[in-house]
C-alpha positions as CSV (number, residue, x, y, z in Angstrom):
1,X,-30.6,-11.1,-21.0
2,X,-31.6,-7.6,-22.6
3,X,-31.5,-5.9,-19.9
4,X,-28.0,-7.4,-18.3
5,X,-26.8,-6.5,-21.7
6,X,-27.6,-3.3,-21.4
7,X,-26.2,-2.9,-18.1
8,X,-22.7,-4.8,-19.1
9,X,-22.5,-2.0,-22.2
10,X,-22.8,1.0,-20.0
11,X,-20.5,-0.5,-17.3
12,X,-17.9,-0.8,-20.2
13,X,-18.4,2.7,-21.5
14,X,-17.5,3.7,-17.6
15,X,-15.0,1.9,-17.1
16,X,-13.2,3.4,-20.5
17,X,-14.1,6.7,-19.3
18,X,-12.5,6.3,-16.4
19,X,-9.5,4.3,-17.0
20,X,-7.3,7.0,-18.1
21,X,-7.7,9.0,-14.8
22,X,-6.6,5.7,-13.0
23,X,-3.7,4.9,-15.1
24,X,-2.4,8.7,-14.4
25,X,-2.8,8.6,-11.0
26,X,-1.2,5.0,-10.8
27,X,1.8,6.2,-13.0
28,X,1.6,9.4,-10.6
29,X,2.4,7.6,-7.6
30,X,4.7,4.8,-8.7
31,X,6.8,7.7,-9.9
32,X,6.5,8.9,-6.5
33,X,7.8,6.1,-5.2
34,X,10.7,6.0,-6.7
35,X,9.6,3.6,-9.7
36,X,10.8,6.5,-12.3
37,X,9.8,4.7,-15.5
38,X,7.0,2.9,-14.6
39,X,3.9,2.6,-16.9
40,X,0.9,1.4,-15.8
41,X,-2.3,0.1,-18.2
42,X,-5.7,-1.0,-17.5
43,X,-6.2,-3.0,-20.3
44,X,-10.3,-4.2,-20.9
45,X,-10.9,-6.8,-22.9
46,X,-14.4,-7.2,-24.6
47,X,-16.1,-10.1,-24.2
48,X,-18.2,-12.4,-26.5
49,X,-20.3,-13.8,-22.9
50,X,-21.4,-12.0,-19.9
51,X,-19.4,-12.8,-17.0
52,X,-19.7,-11.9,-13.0
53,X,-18.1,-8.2,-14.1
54,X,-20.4,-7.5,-17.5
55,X,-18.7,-8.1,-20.3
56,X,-15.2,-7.5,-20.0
57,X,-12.3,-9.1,-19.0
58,X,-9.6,-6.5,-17.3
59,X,-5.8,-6.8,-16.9
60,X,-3.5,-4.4,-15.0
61,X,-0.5,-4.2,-17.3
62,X,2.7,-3.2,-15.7
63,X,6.5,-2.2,-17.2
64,X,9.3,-0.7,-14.4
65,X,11.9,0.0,-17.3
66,X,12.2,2.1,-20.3
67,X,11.9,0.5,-23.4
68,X,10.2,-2.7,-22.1
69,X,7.0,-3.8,-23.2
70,X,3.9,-3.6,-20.9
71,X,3.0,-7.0,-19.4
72,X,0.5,-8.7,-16.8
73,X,1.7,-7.1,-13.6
74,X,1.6,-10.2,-11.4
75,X,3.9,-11.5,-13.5
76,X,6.2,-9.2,-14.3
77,X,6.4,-6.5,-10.9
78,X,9.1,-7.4,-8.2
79,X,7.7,-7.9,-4.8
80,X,9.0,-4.0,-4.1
81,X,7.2,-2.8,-7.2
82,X,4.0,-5.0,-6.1
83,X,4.2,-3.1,-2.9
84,X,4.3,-0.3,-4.2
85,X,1.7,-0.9,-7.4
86,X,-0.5,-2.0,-4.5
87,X,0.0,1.3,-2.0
88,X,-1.0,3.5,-5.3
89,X,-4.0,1.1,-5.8
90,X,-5.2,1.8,-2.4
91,X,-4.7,5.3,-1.9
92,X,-7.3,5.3,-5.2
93,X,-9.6,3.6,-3.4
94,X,-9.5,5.6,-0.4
95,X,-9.5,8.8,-2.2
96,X,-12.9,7.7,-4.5
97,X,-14.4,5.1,-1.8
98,X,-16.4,5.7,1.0
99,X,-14.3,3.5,3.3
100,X,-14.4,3.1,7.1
101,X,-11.1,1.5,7.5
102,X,-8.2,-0.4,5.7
103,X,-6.2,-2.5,6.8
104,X,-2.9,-2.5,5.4
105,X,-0.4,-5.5,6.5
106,X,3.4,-4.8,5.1
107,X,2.6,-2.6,2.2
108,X,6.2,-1.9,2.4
109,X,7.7,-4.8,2.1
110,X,10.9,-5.1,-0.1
111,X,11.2,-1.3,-0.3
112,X,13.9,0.5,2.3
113,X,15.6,3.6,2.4
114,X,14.0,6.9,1.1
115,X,10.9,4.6,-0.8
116,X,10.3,3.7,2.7
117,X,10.0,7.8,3.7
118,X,7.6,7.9,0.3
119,X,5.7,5.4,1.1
120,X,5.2,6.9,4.7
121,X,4.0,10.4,3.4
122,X,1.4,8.7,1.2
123,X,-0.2,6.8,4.3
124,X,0.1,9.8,6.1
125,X,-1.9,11.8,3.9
126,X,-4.3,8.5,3.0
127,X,-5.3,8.5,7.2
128,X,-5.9,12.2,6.8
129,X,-9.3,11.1,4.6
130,X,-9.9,7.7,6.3
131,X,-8.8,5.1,9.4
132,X,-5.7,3.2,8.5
133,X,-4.2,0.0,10.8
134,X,-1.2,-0.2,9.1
135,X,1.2,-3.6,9.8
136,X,5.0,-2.1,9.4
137,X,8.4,-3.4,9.7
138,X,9.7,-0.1,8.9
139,X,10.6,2.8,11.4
140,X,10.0,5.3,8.5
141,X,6.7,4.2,8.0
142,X,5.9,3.6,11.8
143,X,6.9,6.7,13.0
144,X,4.4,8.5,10.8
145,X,1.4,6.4,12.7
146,X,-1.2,8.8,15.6
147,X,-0.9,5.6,17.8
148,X,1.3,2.5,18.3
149,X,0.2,-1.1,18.9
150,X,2.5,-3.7,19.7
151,X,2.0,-7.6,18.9
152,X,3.6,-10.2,20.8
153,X,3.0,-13.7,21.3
154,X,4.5,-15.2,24.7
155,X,4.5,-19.1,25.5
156,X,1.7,-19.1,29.0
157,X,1.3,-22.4,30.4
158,X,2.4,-24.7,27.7
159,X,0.5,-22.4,25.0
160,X,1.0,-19.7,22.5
161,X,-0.6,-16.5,23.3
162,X,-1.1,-13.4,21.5
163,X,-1.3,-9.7,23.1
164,X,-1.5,-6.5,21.7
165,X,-1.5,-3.3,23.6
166,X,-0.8,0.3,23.0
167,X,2.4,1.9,23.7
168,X,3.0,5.2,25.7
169,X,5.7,7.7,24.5
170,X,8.5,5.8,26.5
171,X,7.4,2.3,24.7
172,X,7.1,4.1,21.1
173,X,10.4,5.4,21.1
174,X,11.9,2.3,22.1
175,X,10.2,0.5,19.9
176,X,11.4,2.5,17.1
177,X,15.0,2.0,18.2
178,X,14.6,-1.4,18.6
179,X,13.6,-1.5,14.7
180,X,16.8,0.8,13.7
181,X,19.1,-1.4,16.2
182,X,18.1,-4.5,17.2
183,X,17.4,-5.7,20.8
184,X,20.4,-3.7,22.4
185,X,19.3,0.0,21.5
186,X,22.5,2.3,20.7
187,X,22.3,6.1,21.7
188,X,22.1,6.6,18.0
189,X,19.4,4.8,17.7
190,X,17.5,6.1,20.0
191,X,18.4,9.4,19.1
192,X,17.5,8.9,15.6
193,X,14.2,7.3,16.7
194,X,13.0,10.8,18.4
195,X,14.5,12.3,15.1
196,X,11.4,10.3,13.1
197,X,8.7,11.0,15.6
198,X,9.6,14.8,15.4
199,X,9.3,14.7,12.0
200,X,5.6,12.9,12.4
């Protein structure tokens, strides 16, 4: 019990050194994201009882607006702002964590628009330091990606399959399209389409 103690008081004292440097970062990139006002808290609380953690109990405490009180963030952050809360969270971890690979699956959901562009520069630069398979709806964000994968599930025999293969240059762009049109691809869509992958 001493000695877990002792551990539980010197993971506290790093975790308030360090939480500063997160919440700037955090507040950094929500800001970045278009979430202008946002404040971001890691709140610690100290606790009478060890627990799995030490001895603390921590809360991420969110506010979008100015003037509004910081609360818990799953309670309070749209699913856009989660999105987005979630995207800075991760590009933390990838910049101080020796990680292989994330896997990222709709980080952009509920975002559109120039967040989506945003939030496509920040993965860019997050798979400059590690691997990411990143799950996207969005041609902003797809068009940023080294390599494309497309998932499909066809009916074979009276069963569901699922495939996934990678797409050549032809495939990419059409894919693309087919995101900023629909099934019937317009010119324009297609043209804007190259447009995004020039700008990779």
């Amino acid at each position: 019990e001493i000695k877990l103690n002792k551990n539980a008081k010197a993971i506290h004292k790093n975790r308030t050194l360090v939480s500063s440097r997160i919440e700037t970062f955090i507040i950094d990139t929500i800001k970045e994201l278009g979430i202008k006002n946002g404040q971001f808290k890691v709140a610690i609380y100290p606790q009478e009882k060890l627990n799995e953690w030490g001895r603390d109990d921590i809360c991420f405490m969110f506010s979008a607006n100015q003037g509004v009180a910081l609360q818990v963030m799953s309670k309070v952050a749209s699913g856009g702002e989660t999105s987005r809360l979630m995207l800075a969270i991760k590009a933390l971890l990838a910049k101080h964590l020796d990680l292989p690979c994330l896997i990222l699956d709709e980080i952009d959901t509920g975002v559109s628009g120039e967040v989506a562009g945003k939030i496509a520069k920040i993965l860019a630069e997050m798979g400059a330091q590690i691997q990411l398979i990143v799950i996207s709806h969005l041609p902003q964000v797809a068009a940023k990606a080294n390599y494309h994968y497309k998932v499909e599930k066809i009916d074979l025999d009276g069963k569901s399959q699922t495939s996934i293969y990678e797409l050549d240059e032809k495939q990419r762009l059409d894919e693309l399209a087919k995101m900023l049109s629909g099934e019937t691809i317009s010119q324009a869509a297609m043209e804007n389409a190259k447009a995004l992958i020039a700008n990779h």
